[in-house]
N, C-alpha and C positions, 0 to 999 in steps of 0.2 A: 580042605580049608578048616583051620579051629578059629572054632569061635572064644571071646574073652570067656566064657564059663566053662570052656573046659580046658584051659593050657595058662600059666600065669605070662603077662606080656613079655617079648622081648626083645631088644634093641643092641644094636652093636656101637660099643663105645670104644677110643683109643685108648691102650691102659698097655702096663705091663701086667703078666699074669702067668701063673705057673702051666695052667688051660687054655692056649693061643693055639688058634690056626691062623697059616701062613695063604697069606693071597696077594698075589703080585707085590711082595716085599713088604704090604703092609700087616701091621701086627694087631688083632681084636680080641678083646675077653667078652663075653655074653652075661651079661646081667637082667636081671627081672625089672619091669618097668612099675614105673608108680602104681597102686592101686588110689584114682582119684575118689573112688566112692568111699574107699579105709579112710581116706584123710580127712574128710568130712564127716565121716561119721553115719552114713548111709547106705542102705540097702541100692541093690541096681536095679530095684526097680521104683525107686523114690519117684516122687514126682517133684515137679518144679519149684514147688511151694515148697514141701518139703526138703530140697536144695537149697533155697534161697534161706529161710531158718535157720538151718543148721550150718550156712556161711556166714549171717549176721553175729549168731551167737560165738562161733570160733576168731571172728575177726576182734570183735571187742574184748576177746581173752589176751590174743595176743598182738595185738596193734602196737607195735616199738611206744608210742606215746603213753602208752597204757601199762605194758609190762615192759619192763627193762631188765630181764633176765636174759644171759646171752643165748642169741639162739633165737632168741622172740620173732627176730625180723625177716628169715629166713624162714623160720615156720607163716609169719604172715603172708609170704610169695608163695607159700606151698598150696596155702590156704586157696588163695586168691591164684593160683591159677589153676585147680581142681574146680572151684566155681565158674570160671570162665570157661571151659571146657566141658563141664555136664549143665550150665543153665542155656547154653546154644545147642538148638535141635539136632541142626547138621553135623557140628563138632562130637557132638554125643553118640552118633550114629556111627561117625567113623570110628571112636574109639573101642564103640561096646564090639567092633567088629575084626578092628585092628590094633588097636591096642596106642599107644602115645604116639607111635611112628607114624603111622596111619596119618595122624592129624599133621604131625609134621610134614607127613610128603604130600600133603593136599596143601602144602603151601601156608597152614594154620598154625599161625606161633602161639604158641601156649597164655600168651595174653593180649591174644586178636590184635582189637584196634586200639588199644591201651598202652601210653608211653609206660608205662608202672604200675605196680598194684593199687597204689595209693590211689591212684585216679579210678581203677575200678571203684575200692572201698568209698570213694564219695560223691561216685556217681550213685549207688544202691542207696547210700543216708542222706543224699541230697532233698530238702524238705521235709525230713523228718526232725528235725530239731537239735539235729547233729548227735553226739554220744552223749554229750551231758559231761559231769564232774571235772568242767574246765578243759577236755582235750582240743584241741586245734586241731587242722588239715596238714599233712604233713607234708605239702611240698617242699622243695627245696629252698622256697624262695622266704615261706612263711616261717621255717626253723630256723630260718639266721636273721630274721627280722629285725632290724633298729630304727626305732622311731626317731623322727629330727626334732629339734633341740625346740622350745616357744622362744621365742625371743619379745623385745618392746617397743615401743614406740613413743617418746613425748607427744602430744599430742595439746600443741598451746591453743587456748579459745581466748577470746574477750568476752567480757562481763556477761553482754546479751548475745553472743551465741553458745554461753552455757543453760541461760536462762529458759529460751525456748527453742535451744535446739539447731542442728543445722546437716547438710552433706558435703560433708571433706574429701576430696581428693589428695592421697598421699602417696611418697614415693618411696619404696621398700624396695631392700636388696635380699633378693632370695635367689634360691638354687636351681640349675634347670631341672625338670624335670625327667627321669628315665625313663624309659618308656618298655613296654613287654618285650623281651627278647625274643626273637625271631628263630632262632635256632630250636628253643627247649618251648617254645610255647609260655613260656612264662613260669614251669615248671620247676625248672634248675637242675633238672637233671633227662636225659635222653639216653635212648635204647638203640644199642649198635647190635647190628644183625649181618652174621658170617655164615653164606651157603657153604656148606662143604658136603659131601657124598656122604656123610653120615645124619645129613637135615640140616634144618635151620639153629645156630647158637646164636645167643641174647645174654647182651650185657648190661648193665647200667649204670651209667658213670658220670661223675658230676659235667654238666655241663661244661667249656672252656670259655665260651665267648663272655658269658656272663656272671663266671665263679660260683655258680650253683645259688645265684641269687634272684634270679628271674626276669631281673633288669638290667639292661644297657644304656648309658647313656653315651652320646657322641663324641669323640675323642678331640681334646682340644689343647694345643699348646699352654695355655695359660691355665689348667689345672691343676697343677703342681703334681700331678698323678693322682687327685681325688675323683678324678670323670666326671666333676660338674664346674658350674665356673658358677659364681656370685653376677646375677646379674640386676640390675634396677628396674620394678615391676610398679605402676603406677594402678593402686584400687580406691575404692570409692569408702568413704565410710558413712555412716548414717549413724550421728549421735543423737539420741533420745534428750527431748528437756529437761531441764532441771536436774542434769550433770555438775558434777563440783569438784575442784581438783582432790586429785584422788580415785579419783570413779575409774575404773577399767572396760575398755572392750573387748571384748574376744571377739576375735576372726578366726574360724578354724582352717587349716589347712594352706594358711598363706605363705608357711617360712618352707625352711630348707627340708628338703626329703633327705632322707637317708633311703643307702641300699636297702631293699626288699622291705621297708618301712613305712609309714604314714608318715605325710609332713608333719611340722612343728604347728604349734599357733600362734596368731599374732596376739599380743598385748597391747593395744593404745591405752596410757595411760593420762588420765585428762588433769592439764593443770593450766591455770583459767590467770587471765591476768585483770587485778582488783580494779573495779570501778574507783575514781578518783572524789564520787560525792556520793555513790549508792554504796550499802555496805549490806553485805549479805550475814543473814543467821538465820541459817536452815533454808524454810521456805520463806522466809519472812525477810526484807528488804528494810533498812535500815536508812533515816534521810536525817538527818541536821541541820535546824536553821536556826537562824539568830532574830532575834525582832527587838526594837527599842522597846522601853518602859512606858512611852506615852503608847505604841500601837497596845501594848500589853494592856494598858488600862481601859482603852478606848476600843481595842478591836480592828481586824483588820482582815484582808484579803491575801493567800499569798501564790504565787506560780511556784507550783512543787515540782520537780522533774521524775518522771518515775520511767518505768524500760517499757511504756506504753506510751510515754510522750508526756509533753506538762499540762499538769492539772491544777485546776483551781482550790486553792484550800481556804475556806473560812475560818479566822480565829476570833472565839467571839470574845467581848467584852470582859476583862477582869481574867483573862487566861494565866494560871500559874505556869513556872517552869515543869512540863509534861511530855507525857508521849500524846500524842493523836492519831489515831487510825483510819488507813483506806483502803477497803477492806477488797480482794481480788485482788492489788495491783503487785500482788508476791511472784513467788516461784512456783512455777507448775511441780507438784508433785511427781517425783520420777516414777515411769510407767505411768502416773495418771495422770494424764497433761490438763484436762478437764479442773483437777482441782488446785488453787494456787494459794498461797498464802497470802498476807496481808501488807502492805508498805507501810510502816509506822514512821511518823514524822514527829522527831524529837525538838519542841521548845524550848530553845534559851532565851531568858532576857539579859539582852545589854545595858549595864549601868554606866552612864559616862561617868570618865574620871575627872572629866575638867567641864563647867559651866558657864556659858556664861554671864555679864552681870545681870540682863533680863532673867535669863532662863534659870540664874540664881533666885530670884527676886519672886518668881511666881511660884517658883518649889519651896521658899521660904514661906509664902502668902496659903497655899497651898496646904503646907504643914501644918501653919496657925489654926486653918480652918478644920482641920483633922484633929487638931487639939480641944477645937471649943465643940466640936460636935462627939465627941468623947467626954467631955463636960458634961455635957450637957444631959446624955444618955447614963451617966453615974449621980445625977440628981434624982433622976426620976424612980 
């Protein structure tokens, strides 16, 4: 028996060839088997660490995402199945013994229990922080990735349920969801394996059922051949106080998926419809009222209406046309509901146009007395 250190491995392949021997009609040429320790860059008598190293650092040379020189993607499967074959004990044992066939005819495919290289390389980087400088996972589902579209939503309040707030339920048409394909694992791509008297052959070909995208969704008349259907999905929404038309909410993930994609997000945008006697500016709450000439002089009590209910307002004696303040009865502060602005209560006085003959007679009487006391105050 020779051992792997003294005979280079060898394996019988179909080929034509000038050096064929003939055996029951079939035709074989003899070529030398891989050396897996050449390809990695190791001694045979490396140890596992030492393996594991010098698979990291050839896989991030040539990981198709990383280099795109042709060629790349094949030396990565070279890589990656020379690793898979000297970091397993058993695998190793047969080969330092028997050389690639060995592994083969014990049933051991050159990339074990691995639909792909690719799932080796990120099982090894998994929780390490990935490669860095932007690469992604290469399956198939994640290199033809299309994310779904945001879309909007109007989103109408009244006056006091922008003010402090409320939870809407709304009705939104979004896409079914696909779900992990069953075939490829969610991969997009699967490994077809051909026993023949020469060993095990391994292929890798885009998935069929799912187009190399990882998902499926359930086939339905009414999708025009898109594989999803538009259907009306009823969520909840939680708008925050002191919202103002304009304000947007984001909901992530509620609109349509796309193939191998993250969904869209939703947009509620809020547009508030105007109180008829409160009038908003900012957080500040805006009232108008009108009071006669006599309360104006004399003073008066008024019932204010504000989005806490009506209050009582003092106007005292001698009030000019003004603002007056009270002060909390505003708008919460968006994110701080705690603090609110103020309801300013704007006075007008009404002059009558028409008098009549009393109500002339004491304004006239009135006047006089506002004459002689003007008088009287320019003698002194």
């Amino acid at each position: 028996m020779f051992s792997h250190g003294s005979l280079p491995f060898l394996s019988l392949v179909t080929g034509q060839s000038r050096n064929t021997h003939s055996r029951r009609g079939a035709r074989f040429t003899v070529r030398a088997d891989t050396d897996f320790y050449s390809v990695l860059g190791v001694s045979k008598t490396a140890t596992k660490a030492e393996i594991k190293s010098a698979y990291r650092k050839l896989a991030r040379s040539y990981h198709p995402d990383v280099n795109k020189d042709a060629g790349a993607e094949d030396k990565f499967k070279e890589i990656s199945n020379a690793y898979e074959i000297l970091s397993d004990d058993e695998k190793r044992s047969l080969y330092d013994r028997y050389g690639e066939a060995g592994v083969k005819g014990a049933g051991m495919g050159g990339m074990g229990d691995y639909s792909n290289p690719f799932d080796l390389f990120e099982s090894l980087f998994e929780g390490m922080g990935g490669m860095g400088g932007g690469m992604g996972s290469r399956g198939g589902a994640r290199s033809r990735a299309i994310d779904g579209e945001d879309e909007y939503y109007s989103l109408i309040l009244d006056f006091k349920e922008a003010v402090f707030g409320i939870e809407k339920e709304i009705e939104i048409s979004a896409g079914t969801k696909p779900t992990k394909c069953k075939t490829c694992g969610g991969q997009g791509q699967v490994v077809a394996s051909t026993r023949t008297p020469l060993g095990v052959f391994q292929q890798v070909m885009t998935c069929s059922p799912c187009n190399g995208t990882g998902e499926v969704s359930k086939p339905c008349g009414a999708c025009s051949g898109d594989g999803r259907v538009r259907r009306t999905k009823r969520i909840s929404l939680k708008v925050p106080a002191g919202v103002d038309s304009g304000s947007r909410l984001r909901v992530r993930g509620e609109c349509r998926k796309e193939r191998g994609g993250s969904a869209g997000d939703l947009f509620a945008v809020i547009d508030v419809i105007p109180d008829p006697i409160l009038k908003r500016d900012d957080t500040n709450i805006l009232y108008t009222c009108k009071i006669s000439y006599v309360d104006a002089i004399l003073g008066t009590t008024l019932k204010v209406p504000t989005v806490d209910g009506t209050v009582d307002l003092k106007v005292p004696a001698g009030t000019q046309p003004s603002d007056a303040g009270d002060g909390e009865k505003g708008v919460p502060v968006l994110n701080k509901s705690k603090m609110r602005g103020d309801q300013l209560v704007r006075v007008q006085v009404e002059i009558p146009k028409r008098l009549s003959k009393e109500e002339k007679k004491l304004v006239e009487e009135l006047a006089d007395m506002s004459k002689n006391k003007v008088a009287a105050n320019s003698k002194r």
